[in-house]
PDB file with one MODEL, atoms N, CA, C and O in Angstrom:
MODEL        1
ATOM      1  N   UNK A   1       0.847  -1.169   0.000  1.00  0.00           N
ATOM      2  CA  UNK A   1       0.000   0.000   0.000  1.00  0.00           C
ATOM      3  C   UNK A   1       0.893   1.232   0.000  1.00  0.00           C
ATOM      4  O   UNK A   1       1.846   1.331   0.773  1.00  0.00           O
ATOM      5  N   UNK A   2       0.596   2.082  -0.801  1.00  0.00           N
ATOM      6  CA  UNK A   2       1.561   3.434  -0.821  1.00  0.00           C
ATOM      7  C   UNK A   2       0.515   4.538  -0.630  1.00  0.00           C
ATOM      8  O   UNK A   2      -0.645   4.382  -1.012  1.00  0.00           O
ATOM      9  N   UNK A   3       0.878   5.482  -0.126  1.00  0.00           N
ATOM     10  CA  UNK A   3       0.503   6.829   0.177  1.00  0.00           C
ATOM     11  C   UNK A   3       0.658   7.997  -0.800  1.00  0.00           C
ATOM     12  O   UNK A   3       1.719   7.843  -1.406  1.00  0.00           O
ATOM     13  N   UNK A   4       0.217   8.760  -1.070  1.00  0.00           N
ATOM     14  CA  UNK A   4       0.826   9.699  -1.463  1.00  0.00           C
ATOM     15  C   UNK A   4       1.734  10.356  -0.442  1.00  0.00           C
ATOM     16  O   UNK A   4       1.543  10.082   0.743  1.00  0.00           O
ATOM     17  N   UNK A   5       2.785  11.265  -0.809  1.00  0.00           N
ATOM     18  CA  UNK A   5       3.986  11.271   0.468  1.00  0.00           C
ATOM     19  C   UNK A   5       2.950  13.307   0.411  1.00  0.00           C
ATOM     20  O   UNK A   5       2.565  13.817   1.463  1.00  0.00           O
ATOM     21  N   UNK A   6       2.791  13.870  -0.688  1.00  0.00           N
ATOM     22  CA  UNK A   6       2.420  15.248  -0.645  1.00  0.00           C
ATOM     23  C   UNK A   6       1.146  14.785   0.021  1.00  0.00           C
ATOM     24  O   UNK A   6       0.857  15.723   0.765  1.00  0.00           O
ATOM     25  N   UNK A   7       0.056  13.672   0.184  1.00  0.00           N
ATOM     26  CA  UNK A   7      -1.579  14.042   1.233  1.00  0.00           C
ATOM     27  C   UNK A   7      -1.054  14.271   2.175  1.00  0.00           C
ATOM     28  O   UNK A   7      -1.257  15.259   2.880  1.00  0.00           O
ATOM     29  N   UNK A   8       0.217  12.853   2.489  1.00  0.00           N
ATOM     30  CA  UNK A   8       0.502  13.184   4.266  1.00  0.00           C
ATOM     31  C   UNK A   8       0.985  14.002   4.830  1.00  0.00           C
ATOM     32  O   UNK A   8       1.191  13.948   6.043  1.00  0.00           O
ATOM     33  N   UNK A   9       1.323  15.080   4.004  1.00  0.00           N
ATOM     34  CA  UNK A   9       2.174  16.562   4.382  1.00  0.00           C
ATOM     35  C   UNK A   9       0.830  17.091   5.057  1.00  0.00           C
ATOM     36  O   UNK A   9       0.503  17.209   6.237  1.00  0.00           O
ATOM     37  N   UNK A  10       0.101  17.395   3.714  1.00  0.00           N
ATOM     38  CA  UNK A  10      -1.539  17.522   4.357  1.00  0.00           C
ATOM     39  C   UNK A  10      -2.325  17.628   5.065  1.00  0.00           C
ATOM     40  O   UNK A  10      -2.905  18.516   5.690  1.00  0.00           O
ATOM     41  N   UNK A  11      -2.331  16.711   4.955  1.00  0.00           N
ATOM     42  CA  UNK A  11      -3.408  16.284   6.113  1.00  0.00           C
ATOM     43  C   UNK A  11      -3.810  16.114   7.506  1.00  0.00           C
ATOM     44  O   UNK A  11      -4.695  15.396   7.041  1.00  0.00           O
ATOM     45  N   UNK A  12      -3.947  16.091   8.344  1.00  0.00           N
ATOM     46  CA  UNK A  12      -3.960  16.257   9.763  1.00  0.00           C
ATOM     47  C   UNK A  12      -5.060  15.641  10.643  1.00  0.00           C
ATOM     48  O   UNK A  12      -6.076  15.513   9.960  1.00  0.00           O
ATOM     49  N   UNK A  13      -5.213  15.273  11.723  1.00  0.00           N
ATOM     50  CA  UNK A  13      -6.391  14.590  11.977  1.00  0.00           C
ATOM     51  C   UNK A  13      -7.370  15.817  12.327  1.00  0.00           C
ATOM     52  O   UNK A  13      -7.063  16.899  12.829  1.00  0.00           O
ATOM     53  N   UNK A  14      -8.695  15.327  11.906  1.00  0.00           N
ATOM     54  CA  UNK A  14      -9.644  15.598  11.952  1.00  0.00           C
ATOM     55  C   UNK A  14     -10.177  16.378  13.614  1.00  0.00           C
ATOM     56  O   UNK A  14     -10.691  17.487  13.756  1.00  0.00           O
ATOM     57  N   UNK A  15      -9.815  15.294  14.771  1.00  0.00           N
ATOM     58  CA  UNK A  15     -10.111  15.455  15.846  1.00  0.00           C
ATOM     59  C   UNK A  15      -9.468  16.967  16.898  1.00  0.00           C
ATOM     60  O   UNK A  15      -9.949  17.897  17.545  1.00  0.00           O
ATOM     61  N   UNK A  16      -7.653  16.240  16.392  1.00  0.00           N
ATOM     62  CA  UNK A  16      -7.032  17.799  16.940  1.00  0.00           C
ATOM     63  C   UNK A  16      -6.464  18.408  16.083  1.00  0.00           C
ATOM     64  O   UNK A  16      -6.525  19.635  15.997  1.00  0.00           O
ATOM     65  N   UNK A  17      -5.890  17.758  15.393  1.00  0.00           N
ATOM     66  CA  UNK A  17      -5.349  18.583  14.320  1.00  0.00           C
ATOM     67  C   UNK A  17      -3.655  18.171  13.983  1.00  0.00           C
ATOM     68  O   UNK A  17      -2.784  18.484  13.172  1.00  0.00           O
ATOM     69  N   UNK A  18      -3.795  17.448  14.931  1.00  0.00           N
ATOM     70  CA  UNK A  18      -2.171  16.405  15.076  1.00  0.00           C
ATOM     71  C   UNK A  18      -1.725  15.811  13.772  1.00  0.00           C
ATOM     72  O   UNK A  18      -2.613  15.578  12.952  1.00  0.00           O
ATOM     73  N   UNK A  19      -0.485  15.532  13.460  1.00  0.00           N
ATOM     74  CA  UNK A  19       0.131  14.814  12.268  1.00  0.00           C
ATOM     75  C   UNK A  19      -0.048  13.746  12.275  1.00  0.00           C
ATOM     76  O   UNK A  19      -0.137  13.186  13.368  1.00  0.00           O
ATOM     77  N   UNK A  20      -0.155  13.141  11.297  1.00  0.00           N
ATOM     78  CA  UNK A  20      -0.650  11.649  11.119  1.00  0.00           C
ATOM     79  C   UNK A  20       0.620  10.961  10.904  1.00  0.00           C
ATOM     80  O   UNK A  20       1.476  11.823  10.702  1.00  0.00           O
ATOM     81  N   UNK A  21       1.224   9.537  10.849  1.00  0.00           N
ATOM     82  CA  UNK A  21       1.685   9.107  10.733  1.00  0.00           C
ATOM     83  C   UNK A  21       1.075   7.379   9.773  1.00  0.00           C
ATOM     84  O   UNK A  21      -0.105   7.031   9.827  1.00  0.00           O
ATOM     85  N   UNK A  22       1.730   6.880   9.300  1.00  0.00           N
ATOM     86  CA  UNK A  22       1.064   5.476   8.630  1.00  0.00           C
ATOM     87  C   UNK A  22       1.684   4.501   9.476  1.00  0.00           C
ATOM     88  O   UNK A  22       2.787   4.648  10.002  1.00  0.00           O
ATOM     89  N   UNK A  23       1.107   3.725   9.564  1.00  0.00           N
ATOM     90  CA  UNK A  23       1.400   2.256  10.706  1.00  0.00           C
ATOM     91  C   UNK A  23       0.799   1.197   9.514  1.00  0.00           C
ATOM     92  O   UNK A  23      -0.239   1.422   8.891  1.00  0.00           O
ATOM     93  N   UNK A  24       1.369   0.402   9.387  1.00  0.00           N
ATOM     94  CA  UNK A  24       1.119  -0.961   8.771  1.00  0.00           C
ATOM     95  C   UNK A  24       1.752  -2.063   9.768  1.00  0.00           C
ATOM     96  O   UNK A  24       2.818  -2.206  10.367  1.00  0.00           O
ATOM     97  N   UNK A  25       0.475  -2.802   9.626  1.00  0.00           N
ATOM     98  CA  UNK A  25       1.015  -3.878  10.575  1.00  0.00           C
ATOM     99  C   UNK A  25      -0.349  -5.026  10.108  1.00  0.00           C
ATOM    100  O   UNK A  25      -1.530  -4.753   9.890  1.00  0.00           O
ATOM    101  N   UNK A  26       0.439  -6.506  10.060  1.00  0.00           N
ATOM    102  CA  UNK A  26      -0.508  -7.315   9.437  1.00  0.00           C
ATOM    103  C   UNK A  26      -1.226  -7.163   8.278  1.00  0.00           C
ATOM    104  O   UNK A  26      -2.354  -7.537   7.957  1.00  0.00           O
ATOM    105  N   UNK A  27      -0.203  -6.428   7.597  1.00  0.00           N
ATOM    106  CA  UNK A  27      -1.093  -6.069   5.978  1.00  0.00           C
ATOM    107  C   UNK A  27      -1.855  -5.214   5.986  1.00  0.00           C
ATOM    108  O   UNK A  27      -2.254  -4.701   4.940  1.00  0.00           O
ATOM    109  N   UNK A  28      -2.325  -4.772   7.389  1.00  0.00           N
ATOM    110  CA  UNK A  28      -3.490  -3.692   7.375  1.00  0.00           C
ATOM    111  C   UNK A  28      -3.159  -2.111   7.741  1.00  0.00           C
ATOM    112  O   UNK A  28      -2.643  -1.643   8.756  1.00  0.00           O
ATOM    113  N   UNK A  29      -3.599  -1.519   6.655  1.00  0.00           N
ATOM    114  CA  UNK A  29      -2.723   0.429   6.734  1.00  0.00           C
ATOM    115  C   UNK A  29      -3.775   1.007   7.412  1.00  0.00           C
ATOM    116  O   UNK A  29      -4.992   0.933   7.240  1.00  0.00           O
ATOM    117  N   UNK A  30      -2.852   1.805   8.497  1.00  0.00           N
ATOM    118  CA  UNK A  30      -4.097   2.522   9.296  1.00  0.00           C
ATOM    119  C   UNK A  30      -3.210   3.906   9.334  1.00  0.00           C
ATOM    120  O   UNK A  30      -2.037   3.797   8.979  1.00  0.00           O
ATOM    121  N   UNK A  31      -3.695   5.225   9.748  1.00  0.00           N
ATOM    122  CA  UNK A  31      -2.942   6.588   9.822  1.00  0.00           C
ATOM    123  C   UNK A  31      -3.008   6.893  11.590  1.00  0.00           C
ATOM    124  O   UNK A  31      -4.024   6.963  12.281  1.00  0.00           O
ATOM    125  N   UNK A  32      -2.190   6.977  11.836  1.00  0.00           N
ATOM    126  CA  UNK A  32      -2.080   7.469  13.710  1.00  0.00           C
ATOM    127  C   UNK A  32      -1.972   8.729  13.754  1.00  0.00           C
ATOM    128  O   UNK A  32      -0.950   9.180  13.236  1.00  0.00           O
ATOM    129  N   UNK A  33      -2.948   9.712  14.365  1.00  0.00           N
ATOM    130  CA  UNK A  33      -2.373  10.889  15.188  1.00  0.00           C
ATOM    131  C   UNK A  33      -1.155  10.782  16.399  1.00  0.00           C
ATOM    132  O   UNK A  33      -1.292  10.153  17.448  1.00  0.00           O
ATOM    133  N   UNK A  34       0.117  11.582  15.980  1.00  0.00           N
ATOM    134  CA  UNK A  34       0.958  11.413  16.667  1.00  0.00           C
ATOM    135  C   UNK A  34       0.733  12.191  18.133  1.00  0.00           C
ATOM    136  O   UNK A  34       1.421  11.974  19.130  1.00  0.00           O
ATOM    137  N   UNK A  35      -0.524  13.268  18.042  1.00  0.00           N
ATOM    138  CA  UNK A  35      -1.060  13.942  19.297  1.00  0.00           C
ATOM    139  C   UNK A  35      -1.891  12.782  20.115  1.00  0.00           C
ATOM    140  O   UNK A  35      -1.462  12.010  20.973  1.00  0.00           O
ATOM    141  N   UNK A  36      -2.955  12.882  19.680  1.00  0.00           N
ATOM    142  CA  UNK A  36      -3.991  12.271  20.129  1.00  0.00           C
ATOM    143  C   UNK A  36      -4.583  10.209  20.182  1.00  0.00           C
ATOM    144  O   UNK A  36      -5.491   9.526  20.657  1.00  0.00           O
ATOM    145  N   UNK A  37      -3.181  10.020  19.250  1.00  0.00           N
ATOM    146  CA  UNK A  37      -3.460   8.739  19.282  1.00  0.00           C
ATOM    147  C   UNK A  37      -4.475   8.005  18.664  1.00  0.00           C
ATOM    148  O   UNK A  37      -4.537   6.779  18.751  1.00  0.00           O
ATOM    149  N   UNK A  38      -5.564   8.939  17.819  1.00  0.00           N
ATOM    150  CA  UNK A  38      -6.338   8.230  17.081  1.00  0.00           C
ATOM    151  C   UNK A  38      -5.905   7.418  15.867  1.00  0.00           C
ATOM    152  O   UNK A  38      -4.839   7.682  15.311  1.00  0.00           O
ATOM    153  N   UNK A  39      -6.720   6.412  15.427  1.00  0.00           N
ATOM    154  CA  UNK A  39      -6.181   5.375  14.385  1.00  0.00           C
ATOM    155  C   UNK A  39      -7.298   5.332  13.157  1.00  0.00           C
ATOM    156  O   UNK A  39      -8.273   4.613  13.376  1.00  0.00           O
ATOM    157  N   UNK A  40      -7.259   5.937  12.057  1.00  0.00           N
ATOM    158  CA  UNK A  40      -7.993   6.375  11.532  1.00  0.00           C
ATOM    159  C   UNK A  40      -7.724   5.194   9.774  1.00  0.00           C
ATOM    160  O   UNK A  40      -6.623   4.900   9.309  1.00  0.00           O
ATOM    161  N   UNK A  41      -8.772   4.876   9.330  1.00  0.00           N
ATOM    162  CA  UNK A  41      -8.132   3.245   9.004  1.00  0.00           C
ATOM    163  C   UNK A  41      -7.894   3.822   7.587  1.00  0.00           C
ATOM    164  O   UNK A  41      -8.173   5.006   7.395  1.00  0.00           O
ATOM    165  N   UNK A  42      -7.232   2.811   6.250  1.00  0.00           N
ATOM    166  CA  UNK A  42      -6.877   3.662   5.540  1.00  0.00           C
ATOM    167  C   UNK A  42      -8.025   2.338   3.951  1.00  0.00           C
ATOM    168  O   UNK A  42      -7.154   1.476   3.832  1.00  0.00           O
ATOM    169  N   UNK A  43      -8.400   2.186   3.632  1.00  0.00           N
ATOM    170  CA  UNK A  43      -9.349   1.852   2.403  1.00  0.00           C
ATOM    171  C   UNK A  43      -9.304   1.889   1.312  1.00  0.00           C
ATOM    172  O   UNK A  43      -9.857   2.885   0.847  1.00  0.00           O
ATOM    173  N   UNK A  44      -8.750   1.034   0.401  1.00  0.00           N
ATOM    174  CA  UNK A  44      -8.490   1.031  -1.151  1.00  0.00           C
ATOM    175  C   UNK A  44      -7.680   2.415  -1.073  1.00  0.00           C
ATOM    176  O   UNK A  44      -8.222   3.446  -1.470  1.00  0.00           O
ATOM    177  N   UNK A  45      -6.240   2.426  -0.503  1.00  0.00           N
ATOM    178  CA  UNK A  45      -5.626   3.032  -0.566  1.00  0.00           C
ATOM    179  C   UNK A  45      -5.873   4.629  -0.139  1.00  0.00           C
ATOM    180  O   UNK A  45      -4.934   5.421  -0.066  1.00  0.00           O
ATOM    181  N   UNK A  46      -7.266   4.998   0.135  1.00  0.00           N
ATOM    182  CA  UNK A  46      -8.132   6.252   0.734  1.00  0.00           C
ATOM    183  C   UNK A  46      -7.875   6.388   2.419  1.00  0.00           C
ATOM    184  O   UNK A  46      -7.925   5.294   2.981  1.00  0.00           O
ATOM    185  N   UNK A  47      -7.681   7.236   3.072  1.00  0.00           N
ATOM    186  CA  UNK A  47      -7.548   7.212   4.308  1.00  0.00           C
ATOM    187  C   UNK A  47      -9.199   7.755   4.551  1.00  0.00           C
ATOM    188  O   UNK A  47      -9.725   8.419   3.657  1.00  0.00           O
ATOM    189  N   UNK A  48      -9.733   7.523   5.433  1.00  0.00           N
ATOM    190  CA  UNK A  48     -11.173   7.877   6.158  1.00  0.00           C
ATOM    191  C   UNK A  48     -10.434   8.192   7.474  1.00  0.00           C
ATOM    192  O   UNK A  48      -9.865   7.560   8.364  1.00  0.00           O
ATOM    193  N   UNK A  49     -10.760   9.663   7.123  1.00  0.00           N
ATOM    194  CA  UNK A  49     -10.662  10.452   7.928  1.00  0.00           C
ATOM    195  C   UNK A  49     -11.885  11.181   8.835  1.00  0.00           C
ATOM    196  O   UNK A  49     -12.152  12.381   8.776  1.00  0.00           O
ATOM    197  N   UNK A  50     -12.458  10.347   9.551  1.00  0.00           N
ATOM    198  CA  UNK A  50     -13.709  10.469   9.697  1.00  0.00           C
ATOM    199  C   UNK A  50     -13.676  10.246  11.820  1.00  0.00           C
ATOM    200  O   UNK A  50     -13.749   9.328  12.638  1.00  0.00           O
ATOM    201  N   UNK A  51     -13.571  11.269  11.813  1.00  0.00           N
ATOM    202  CA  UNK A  51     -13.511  10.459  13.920  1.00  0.00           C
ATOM    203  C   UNK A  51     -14.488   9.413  14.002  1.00  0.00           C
ATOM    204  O   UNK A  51     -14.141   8.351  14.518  1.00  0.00           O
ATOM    205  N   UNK A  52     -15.505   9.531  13.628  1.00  0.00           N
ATOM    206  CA  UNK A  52     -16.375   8.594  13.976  1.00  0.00           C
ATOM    207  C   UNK A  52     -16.179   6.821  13.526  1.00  0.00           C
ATOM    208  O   UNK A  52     -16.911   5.867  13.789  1.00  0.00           O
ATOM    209  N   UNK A  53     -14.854   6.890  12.739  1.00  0.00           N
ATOM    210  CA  UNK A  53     -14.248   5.707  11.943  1.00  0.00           C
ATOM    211  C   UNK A  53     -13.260   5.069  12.303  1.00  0.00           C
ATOM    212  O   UNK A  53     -12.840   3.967  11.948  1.00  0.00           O
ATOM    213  N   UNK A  54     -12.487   6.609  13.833  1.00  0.00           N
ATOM    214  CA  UNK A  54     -11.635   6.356  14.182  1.00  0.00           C
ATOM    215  C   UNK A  54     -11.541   5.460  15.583  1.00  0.00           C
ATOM    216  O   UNK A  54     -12.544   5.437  16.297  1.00  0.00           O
ATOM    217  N   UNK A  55     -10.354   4.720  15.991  1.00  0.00           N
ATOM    218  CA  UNK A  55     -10.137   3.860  17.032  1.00  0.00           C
ATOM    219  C   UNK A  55      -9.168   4.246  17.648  1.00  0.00           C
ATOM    220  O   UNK A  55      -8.266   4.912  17.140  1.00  0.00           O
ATOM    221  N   UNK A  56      -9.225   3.780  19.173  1.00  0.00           N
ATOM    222  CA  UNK A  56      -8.000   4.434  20.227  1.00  0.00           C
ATOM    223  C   UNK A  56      -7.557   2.690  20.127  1.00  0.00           C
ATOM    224  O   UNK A  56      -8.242   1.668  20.083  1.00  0.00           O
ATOM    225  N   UNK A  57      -6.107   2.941  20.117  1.00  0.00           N
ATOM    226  CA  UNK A  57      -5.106   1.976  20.364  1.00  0.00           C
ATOM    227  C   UNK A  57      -5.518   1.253  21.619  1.00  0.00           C
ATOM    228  O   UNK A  57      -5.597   1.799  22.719  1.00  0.00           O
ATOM    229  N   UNK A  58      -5.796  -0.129  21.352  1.00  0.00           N
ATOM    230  CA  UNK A  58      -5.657  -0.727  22.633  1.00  0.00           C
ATOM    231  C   UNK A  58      -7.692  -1.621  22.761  1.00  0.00           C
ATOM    232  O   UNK A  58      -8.120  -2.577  23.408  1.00  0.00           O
ATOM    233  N   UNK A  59      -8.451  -0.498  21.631  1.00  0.00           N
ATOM    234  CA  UNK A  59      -9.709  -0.621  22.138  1.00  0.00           C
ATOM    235  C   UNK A  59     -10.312  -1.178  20.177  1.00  0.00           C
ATOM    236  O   UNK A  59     -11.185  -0.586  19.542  1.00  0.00           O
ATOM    237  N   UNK A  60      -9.454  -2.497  19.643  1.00  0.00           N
ATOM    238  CA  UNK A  60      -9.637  -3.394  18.565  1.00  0.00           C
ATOM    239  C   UNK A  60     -11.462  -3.957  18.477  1.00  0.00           C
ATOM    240  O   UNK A  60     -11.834  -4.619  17.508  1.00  0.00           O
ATOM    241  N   UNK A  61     -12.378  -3.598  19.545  1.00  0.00           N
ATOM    242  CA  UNK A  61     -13.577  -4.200  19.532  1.00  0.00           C
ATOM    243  C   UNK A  61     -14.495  -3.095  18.488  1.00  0.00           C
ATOM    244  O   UNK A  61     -15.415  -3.313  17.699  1.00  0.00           O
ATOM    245  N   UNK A  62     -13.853  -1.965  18.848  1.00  0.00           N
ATOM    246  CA  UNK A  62     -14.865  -0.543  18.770  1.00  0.00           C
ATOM    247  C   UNK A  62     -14.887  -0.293  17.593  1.00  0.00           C
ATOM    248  O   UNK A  62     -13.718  -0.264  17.206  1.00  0.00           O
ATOM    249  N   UNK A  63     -15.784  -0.030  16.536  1.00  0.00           N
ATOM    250  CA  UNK A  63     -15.145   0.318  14.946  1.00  0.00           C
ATOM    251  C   UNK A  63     -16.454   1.314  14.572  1.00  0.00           C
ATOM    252  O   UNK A  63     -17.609   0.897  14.661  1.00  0.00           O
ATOM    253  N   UNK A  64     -16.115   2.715  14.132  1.00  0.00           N
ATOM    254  CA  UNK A  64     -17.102   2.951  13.686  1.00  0.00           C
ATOM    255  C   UNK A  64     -18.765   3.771  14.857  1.00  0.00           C
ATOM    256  O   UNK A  64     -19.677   4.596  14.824  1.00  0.00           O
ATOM    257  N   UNK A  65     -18.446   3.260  15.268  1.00  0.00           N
ATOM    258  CA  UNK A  65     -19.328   4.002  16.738  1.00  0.00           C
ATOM    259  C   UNK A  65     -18.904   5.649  16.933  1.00  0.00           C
ATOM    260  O   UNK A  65     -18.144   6.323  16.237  1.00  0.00           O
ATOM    261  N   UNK A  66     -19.682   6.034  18.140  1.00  0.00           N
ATOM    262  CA  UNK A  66     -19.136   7.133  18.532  1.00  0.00           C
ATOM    263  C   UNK A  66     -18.323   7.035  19.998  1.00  0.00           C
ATOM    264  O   UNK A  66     -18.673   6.302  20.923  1.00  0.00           O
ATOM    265  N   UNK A  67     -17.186   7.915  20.007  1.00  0.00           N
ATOM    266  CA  UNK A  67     -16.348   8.382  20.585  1.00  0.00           C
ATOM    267  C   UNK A  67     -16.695   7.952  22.343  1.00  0.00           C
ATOM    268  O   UNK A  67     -17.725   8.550  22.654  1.00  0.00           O
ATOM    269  N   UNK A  68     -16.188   7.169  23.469  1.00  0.00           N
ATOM    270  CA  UNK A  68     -16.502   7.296  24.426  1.00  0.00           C
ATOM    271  C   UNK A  68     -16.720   8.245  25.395  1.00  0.00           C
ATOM    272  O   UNK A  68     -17.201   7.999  26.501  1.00  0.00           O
ATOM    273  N   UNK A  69     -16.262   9.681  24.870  1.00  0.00           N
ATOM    274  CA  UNK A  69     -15.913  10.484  25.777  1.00  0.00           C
ATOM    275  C   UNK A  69     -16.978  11.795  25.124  1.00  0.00           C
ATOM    276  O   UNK A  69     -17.215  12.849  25.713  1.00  0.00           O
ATOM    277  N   UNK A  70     -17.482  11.415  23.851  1.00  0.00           N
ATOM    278  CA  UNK A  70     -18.887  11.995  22.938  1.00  0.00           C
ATOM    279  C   UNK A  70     -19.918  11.499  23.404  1.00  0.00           C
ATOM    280  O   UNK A  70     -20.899  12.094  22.959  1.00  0.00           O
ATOM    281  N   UNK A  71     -20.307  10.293  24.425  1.00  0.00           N
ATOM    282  CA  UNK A  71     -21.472  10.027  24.827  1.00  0.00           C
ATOM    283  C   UNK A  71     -21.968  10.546  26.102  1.00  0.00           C
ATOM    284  O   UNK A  71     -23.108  10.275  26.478  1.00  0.00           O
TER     285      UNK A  71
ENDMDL
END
């Protein structure tokens, strides 16, 4: 899976505004806020950048829901 290297200059998370980083692991590309720690998954090569899409490290059950700290 490749990135464009100019989105990830880009782009920023959604939530704070933190730099993203790419994590691959198990074949599967996800983008990390290096602030906030969100894991924001990445899709036919598309990142979804969407908080509501996003996952906190550690919490693999949650996908897609809203935010624990939004309820």
């Amino acid at each position: 899976m490749t990135l464009d290297s100019r989105l990830l200059e880009l782009v920023r998370c959604p939530d704070c505004h933190g730099t993203l980083s790419v994590q691959e692991r198990d074949g599967v590309t996800t983008l990390v806020c290096d602030a906030c720690g969100l894991v924001y998954p990445v899709r036919d090569d598309i990142p979804v950048l969407l908080v509501d899409e996003a996952t906190r490290p550690g919490d693999p059950g949650r996908s897609g829901g809203p935010r624990p700290e939004a309820e």
